[in-house]
ROKOL-74187 format. One line per 2 residues: number of its first residue (from 1); their letters; for each residue x, y, z of C-alpha. Coordinates in Angstrom, 2 decimals. Example, Ala and Ser with C-alpha at 12.3 -4.5 7.8 and 13.67 -1.06 7.14 Angstrom:
# ROKOL-74187
1) as) 12.30:-4.50:7.80  13.67:-1.06:7.14
END
This chain:
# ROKOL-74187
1) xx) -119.47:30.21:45.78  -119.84:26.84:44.15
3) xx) -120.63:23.36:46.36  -117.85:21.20:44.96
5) xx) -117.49:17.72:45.34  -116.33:16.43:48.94
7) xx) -113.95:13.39:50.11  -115.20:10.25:49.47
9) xx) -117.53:11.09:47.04  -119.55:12.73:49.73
11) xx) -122.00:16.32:48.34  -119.56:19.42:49.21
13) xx) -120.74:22.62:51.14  -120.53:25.93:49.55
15) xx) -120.93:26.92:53.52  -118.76:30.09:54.70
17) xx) -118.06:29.51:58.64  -114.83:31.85:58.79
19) xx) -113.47:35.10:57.31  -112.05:36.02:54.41
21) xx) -108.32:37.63:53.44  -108.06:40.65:51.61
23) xx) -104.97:41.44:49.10  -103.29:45.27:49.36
25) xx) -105.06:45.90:46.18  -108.27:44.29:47.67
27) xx) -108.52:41.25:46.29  -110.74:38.90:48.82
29) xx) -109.38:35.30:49.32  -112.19:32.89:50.72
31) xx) -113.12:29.42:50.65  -116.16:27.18:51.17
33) xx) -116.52:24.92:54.03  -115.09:22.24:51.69
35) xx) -112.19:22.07:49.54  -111.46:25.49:47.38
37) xx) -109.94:28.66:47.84  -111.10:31.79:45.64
39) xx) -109.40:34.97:45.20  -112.48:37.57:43.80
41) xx) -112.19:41.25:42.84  -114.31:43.91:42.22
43) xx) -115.46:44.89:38.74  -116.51:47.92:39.85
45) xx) -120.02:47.82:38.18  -122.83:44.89:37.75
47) xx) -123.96:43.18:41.55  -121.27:40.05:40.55
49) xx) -117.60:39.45:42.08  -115.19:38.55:39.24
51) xx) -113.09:35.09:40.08  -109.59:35.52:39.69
53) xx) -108.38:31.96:40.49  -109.14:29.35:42.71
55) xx) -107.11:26.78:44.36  -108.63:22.91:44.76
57) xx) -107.16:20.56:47.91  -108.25:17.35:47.02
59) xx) -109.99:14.85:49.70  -109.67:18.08:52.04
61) xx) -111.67:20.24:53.91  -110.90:24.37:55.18
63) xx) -113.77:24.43:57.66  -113.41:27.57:60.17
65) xx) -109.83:28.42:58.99  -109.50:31.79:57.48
67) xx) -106.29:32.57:55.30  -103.69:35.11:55.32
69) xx) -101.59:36.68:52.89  -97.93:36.08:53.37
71) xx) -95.38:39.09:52.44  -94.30:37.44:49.44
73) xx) -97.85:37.64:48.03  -99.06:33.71:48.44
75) xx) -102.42:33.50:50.11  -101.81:30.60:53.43
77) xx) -104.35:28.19:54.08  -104.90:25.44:56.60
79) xx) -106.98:22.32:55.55  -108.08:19.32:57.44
81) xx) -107.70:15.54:55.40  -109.99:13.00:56.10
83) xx) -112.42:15.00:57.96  -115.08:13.26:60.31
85) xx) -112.80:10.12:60.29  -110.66:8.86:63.19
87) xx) -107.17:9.21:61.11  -107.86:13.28:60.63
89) xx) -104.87:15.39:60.09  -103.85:18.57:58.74
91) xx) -101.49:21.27:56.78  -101.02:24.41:55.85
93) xx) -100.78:25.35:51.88  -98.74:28.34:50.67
95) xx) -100.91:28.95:47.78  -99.22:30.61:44.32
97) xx) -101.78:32.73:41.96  -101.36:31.53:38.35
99) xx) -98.95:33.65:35.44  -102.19:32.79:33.36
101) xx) -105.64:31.09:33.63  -107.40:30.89:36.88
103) xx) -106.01:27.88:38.25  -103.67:27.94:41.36
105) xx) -100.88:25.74:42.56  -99.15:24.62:45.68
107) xx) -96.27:26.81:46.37  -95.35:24.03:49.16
109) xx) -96.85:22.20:52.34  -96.02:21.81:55.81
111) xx) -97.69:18.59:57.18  -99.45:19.37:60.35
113) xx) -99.57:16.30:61.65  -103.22:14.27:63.49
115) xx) -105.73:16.42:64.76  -108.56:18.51:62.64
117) xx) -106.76:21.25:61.21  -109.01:24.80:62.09
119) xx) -106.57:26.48:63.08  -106.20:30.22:61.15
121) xx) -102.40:31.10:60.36  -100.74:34.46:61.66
123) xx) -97.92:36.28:59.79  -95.39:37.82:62.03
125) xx) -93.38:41.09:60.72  -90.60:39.11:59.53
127) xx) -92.83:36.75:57.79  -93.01:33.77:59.95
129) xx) -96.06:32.45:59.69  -97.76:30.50:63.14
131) xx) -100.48:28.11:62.92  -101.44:25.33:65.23
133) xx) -103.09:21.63:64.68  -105.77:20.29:65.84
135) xx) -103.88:18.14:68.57  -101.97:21.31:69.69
137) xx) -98.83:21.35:68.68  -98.23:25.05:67.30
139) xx) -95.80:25.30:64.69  -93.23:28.45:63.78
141) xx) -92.79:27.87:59.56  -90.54:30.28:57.81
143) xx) -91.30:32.12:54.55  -90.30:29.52:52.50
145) xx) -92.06:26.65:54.15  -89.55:25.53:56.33
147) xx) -90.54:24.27:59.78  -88.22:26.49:62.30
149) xx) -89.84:25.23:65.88  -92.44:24.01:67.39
151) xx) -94.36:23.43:71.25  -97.02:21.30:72.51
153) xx) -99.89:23.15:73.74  -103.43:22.14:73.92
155) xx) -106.23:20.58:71.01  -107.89:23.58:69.56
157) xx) -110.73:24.26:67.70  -111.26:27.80:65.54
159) xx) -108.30:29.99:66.94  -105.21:31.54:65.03
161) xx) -102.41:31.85:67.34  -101.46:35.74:69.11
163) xx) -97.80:36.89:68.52  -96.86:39.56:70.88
165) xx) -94.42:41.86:70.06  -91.54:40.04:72.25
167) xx) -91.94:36.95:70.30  -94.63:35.00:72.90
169) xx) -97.25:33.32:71.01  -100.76:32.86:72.76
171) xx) -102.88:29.85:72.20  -105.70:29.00:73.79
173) xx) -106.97:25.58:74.11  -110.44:23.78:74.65
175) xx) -108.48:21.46:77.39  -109.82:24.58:79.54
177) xx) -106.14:26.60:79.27  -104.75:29.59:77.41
179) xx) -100.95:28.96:76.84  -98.14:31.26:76.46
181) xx) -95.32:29.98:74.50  -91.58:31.25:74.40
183) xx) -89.69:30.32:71.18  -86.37:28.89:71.54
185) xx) -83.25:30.55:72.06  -81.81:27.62:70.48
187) xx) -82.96:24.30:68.84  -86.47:23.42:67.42
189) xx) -88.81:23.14:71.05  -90.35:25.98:72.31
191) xx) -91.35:26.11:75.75  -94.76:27.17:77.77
193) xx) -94.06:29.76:79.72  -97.06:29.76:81.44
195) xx) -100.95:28.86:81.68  -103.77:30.66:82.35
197) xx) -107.02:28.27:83.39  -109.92:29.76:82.93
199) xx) -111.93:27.32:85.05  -110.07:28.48:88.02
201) xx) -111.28:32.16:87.08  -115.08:31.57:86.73
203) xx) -116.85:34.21:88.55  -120.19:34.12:90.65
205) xx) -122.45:32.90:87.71  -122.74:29.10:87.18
207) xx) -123.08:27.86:83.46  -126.56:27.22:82.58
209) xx) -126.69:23.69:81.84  -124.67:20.44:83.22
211) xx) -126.21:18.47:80.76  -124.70:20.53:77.94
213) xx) -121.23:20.27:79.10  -119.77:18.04:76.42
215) xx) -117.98:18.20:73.23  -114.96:20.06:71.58
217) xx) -116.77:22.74:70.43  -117.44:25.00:73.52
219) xx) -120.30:22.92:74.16  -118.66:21.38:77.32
221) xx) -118.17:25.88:78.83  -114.10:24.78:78.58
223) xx) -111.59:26.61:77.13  -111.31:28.95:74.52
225) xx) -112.40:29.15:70.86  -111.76:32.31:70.57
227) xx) -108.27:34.00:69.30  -106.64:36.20:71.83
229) xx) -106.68:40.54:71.27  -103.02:41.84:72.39
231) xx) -103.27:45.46:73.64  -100.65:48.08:73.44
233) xx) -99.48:47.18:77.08  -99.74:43.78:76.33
235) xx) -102.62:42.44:77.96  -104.40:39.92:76.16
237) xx) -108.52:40.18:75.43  -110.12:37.05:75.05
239) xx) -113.53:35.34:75.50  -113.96:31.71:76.69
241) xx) -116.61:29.01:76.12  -117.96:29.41:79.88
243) xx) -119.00:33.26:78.73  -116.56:35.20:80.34
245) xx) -114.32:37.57:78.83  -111.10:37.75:80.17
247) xx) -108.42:40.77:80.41  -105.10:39.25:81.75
249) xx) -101.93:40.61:81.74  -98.49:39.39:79.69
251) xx) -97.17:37.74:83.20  -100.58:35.34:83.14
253) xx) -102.13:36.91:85.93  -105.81:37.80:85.91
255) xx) -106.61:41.60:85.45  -110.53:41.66:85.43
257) xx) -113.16:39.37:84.09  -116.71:40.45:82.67
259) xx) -119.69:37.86:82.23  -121.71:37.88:79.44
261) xx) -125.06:36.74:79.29  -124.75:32.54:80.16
263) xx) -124.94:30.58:77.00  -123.64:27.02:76.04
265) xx) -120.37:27.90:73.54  -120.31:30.92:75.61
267) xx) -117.98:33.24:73.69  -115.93:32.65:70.06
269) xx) -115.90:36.06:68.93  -112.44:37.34:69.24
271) xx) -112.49:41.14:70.14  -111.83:44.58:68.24
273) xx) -109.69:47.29:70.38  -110.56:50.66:69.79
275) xx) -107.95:53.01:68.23  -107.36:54.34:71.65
277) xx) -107.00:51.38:73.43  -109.75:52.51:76.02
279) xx) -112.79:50.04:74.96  -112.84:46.49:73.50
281) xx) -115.39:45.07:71.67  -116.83:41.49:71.17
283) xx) -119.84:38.85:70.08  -121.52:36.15:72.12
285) xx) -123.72:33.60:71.97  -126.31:35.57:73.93
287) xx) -126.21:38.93:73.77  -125.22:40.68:71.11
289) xx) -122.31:42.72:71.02  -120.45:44.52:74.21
291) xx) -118.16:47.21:74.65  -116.19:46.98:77.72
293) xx) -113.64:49.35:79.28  -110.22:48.35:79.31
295) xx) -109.36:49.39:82.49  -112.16:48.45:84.16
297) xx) -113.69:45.47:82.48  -117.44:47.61:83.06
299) xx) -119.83:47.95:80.39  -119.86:50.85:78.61
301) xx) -122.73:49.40:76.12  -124.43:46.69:74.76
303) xx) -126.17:46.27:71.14  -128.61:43.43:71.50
305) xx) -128.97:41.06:68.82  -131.60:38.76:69.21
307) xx) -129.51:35.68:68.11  -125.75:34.70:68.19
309) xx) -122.56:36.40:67.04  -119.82:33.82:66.31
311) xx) -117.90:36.17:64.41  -115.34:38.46:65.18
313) xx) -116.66:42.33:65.22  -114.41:44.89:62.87
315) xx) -114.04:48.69:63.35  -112.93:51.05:60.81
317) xx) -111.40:54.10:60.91  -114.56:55.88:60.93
319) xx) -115.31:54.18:64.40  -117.97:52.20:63.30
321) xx) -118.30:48.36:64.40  -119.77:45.83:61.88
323) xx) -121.12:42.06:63.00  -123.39:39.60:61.55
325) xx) -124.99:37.25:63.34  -127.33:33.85:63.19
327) xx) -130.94:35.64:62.91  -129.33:36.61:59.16
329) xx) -128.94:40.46:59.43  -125.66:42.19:59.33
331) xx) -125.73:45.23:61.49  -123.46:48.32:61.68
333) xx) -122.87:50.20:65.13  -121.14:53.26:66.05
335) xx) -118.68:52.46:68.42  -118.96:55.00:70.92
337) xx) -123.02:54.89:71.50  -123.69:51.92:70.59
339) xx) -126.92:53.28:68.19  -127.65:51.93:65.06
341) xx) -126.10:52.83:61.72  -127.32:49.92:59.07
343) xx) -129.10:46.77:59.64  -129.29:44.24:56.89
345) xx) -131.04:41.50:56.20  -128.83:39.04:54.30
347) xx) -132.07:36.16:54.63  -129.06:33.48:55.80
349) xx) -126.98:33.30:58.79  -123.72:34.49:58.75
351) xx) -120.75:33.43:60.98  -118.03:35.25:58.83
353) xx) -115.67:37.56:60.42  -116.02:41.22:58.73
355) xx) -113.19:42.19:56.18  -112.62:45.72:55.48
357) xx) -110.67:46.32:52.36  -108.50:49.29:51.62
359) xx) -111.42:51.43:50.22  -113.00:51.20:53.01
361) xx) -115.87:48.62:51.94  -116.67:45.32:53.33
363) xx) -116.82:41.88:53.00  -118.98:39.42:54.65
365) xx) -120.16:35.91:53.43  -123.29:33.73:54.64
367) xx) -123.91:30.21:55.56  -125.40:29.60:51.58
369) xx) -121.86:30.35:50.27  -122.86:34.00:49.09
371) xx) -119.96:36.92:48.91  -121.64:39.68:50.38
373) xx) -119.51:43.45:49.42  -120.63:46.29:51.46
375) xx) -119.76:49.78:49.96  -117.85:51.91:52.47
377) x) -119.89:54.43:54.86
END
């Protein structure tokens, strides 16, 4: 993907640091680290993507926020303003593909409000969409762009909200908690129902460095960057920046924690369940990938990878578990051994989340702004 031009005049970055969307009929929405939104498709012959349209945001920036696609088609993106400058704020774009040409427009905008807007947005089944700024404050839109509530929570960095099926939504925060929020029965101001603080649930290993601990961006081992899993029972999977993975159940209480290999930014892979619901699966910063039991929290197996995962691991139907990672290589592993199915040297790092489209093929993207399309196994 092109490098366009960045606020204030300043070079853009054809960077990928999230994942991308994919359309029912497999059309993959992604964006640089700057600016514009692309929606590609498959020719179905030469080694090129074909653009369909792409969408500019003007003296903005998408960083880590991935999109979704809303029900009525529109393709939602989040998108920071004046980003690296004291005054940084946010919003979330519902995006409209063109009649004709490949230019997209603004199907509307809900402001955000201040804070760096990284946040991912989550479609509920009746088409609410959830997405939260960078000071916090999560925010319940309707379909047509309409704020319906909102709640304070904690700044965030990298995370897309968890809606459970009763209507909570999970948010975890780098102020060290993970919040569960109750919409309102009535009115506009949802309520916390609880907090979960992970630095009260630590375990026996101490972080490796003191003099790391600072910074927003799981530098400091607080909090969470990662987005919460929801199981079928409810209880919520998610790693932390101290490089623990949690399991804790809907009430808030801790049901087992597992420690990863110690590693400043500890954990923002968010974690793949297992059709059956018996093993969960995530990245870290040291490590490679692990597959835990759910019951248990034990260590069923671990793939090492040499460098980081950052990204979020996806499983297809077929039970295998795809990952990049920062040494450049994107690596395929069946799920229940944990052996080897591809390895692939991409020659750049890549942070993206995988994105399996209905064919079964997949979609990765590196740190050089590449679209990387995998056939399916």
């Amino acid at each position: 993907m092109p490098a366009e031009p960045g606020s204030n005049g300043r070079p853009g970055r054809a960077d990928v640091q999230h994942s991308s969307a994919i359309g029912p009929d497999g059309t993959i929405y992604i964006h640089n680290f700057s600016s514009s939104m692309f929606a590609l498709t498959d020719p179905g012959r030469g080694n090129s993507l074909t653009l369909k349209w792409r969408f500019d945001a003007p003296g903005m920036a998408a960083l880590h926020a991935t999109p979704a696609v809303a029900h009525d088609g529109s393709v939602l993106q989040t998108f920071a303003a004046g980003f690296g400058q004291p005054d940084t704020g946010g919003a979330l774009y519902a995006i409209r593909a063109p009649s004709t040409g490949t230019t997209a427009s603004e199907a509307w905008k809900v402001d955000l409000g201040p804070g760096q807007g990284t946040s991912s947005p989550t479609v509920g089944p009746d088409g609410s969409i959830y997405v939260v700024s960078g000071a916090g404050r999560l925010f319940a839109v309707s379909r047509e762009g309409a704020v319906k509530w909102t709640a304070q929570t904690g700044p965030i960095l990298r995370i897309s909200p968890a809606l459970a099926s009763d209507g909570t939504v999970y948010v975890p925060s780098y102020d060290g908690k993970l919040y569960a929020v109750a919409p309102p029965s009535t009115g506009e101001q949802g309520s916390v129902r609880w907090t979960f603080d992970f630095g009260q649930h630590l375990g026996p290993t101490a972080f490796p460095s003191e003099s790391a601990r600072s910074g927003a961006g799981g530098q400091a081992g607080v909090g969470s960057s990662a987005s919460p899993t929801i199981g079928p029972d409810g209880t919520l999977y998610v790693g932390a920046n101290n490089s623990n993975f949690y399991a804790i159940t809907p009430d808030g209480q801790l049901r087992w924690l597992f420690e990863a290999e110690r590693e400043v930014a500890g954990i923002w892979s968010s974690a793949a369940l297992g059709a059956d619901g018996l093993t969960v699966y995530f990245g870290a910063n040291r490590g490679g990938i692990y597959a835990l039991d759910t019951a248990t929290g034990k260590e069923r197996w671990r793939f090492n990878i040499y460098g980081s995962v950052y990204n979020s691991p996806a499983l297809d139907a077929d039970g295998v578990l795809y990952t990049g990672s920062s040494v450049g290589h994107v690596f395929a592993v069946d799920s229940v051994s944990g052996q080897p199915v591809f390895d692939y040297d991409a020659g750049q790092e890549v942070w993206s989340d995988p994105s399996l489209r209905p064919d079964g093929s997949l979609v990765m993207a590196d740190r050089k702004g590449r679209v990387l399309l995998f056939a399916g196994q």
